[in-house]
N, C-alpha and C positions, 0 to 999 in steps of 0.2 A: 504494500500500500504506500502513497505515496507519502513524504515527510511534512511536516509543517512548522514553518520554522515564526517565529515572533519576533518582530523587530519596535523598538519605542527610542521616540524622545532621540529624533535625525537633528533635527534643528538647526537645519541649513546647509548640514555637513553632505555632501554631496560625494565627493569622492569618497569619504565612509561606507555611506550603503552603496555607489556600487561596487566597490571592492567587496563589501557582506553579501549581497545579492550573489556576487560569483563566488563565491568562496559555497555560501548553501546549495547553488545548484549545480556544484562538484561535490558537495557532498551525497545530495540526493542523488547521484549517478545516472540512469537511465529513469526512472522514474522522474515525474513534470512536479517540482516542488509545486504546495502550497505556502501562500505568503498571508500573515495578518499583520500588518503594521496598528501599532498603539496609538497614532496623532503624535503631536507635538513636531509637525514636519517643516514649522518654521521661528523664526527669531533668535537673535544672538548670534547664530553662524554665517558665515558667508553666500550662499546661495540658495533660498529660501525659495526663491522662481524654478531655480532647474529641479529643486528635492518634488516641486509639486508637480512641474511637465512632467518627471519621468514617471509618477507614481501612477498620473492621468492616464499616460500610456503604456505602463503595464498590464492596467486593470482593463484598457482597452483591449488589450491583445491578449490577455488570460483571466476571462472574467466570472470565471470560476473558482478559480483559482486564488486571488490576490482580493482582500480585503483591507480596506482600509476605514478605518475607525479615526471619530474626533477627539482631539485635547483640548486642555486648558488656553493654551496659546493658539489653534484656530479660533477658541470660544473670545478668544480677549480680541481679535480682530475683528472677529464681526462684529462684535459691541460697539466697537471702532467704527467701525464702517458705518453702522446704524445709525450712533450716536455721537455728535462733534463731544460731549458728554464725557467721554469716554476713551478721549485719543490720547491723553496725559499715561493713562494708566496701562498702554499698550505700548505704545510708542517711544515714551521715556524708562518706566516703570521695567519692564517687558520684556527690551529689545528687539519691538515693533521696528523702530528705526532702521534696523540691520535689511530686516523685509522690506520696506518701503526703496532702501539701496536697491534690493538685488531686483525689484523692479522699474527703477530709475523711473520713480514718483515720488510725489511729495506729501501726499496725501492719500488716507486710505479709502477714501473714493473712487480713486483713482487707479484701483488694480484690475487687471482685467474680470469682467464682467461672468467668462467663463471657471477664472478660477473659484471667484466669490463661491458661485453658484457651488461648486464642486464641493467646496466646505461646508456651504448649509446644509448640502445632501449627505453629512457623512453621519453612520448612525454611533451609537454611544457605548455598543458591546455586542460580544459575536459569540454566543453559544453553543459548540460542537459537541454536545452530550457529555462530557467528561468537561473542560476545562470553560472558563467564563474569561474570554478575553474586552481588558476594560484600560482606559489610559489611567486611572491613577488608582482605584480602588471602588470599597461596596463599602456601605451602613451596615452592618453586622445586627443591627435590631431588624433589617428589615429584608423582605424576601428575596431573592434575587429578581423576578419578576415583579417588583414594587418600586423598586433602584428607581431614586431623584437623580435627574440628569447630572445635575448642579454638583452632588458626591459623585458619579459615575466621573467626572471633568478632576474634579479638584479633592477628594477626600486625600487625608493622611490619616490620621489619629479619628478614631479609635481602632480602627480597619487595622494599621502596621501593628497593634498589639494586641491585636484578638487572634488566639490559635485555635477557634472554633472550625468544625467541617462545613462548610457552607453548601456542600452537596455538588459540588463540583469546584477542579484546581481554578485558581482566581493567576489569572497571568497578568500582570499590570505592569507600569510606570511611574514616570511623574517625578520621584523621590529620587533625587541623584546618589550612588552608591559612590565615594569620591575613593574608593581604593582599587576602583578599576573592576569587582567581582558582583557580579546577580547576587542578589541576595536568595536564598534559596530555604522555606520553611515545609513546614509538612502541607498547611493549606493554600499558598501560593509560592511567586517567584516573582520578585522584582527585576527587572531587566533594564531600567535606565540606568547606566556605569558613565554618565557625565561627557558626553561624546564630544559636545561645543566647547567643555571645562579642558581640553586633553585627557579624558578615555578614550576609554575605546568604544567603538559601537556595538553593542551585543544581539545578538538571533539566539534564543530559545530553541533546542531541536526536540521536537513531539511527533510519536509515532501515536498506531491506532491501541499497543499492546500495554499503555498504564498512562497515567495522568498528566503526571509529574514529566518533567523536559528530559531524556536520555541525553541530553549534553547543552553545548555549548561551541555557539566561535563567536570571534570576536576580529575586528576590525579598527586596527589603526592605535 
């Protein structure tokens, strides 16, 4: 069966994933990797435009295969875009700024029309029977099918320190691991390792025969 690998929290780094990208689908060998990316595909890094064309056109070209999920940092741009309200806390706050560069605007109005769109459309978590993939985490009071969007974007606490079974592995981001390694518990796996901070980028490798990730690569 084919492998599925998780990636979180690119944020600009463009040469990262695709270095990751090929590095997964020499691991996956003949078998057609599955991909879910976590969000957080822009701000802070250098090219925040090419992280989101290629991801368009992956998904275009393997759209079975390739899932892509919203962050905090899409969620902080659309705010942006929505609301002049709003642009301090994105833009300055954020590392909105880096984004507004790598599309040589000046304002987030001003980005293209298609990208916006692609953002609004990305959904909040991806459920493959066994694992619950989400950009930052779950409310641990509450069901997984009851998950507020607003914790599914931005939870930490209470979530990093609850070792309850939530009835499927919880794969997430968001929370920078600054020593470079996935955090890794009995009922999830952190996988943001601070890629834009110099980590490295990390993919999660999951097969169909247990929950939990059979390994790991890393990029950069």
């Amino acid at each position: 069966m084919p492998r599925t690998y998780a990636l979180s929290d690119i944020h600009g780094c463009l040469n990262k994933l695709l270095g990751l990208v090929a590095r997964c689908r020499n691991d996956a060998r003949d078998d057609a990797a599955r991909f879910v990316f976590l969000g957080d595909y822009i701000d802070r890094g250098p090219d925040s435009r090419g992280v989101i064309e290629y991801l368009i056109d992956l998904k275009s070209r393997q759209p079975a295969d390739v899932v892509c999920l919203c962050g905090n940092h899409e969620d902080l741009a659309l705010s942006a875009i929505d609301d002049p309200g709003e642009i301090d806390q994105w833009v300055v706050a954020n590392g909105g700024d880096k984004t507004l560069r790598s599309y040589d605007v000046t304002a987030p109005p001003e980005m293209p029309a298609s990208h916006v769109e692609w953002m609004r459309a990305l959904p909040t978590h991806h459920d493959d029977g066994r694992r619950f993939f989400v950009h930052a985490g779950i409310d641990p009071s509450r069901p997984l099918d009851r998950q507020d969007r607003h914790d599914l974007l931005w939870m930490r606490e209470p979530f990093l320190s609850d070792p309850r079974d939530y009835g499927r592995f919880i794969v997430h981001g968001h929370t920078p691991q600054r020593g470079g390694r996935p955090d890794l518990r009995t009922n999830r796996v952190n996988i943001d390792t601070a890629a834009v901070a110099g980590g490295p980028l990390t993919a999660a490798i999951f097969d169909d025969g247990e929950s939990a990730p059979i390994g790991f690569l890393q990029e950069g």
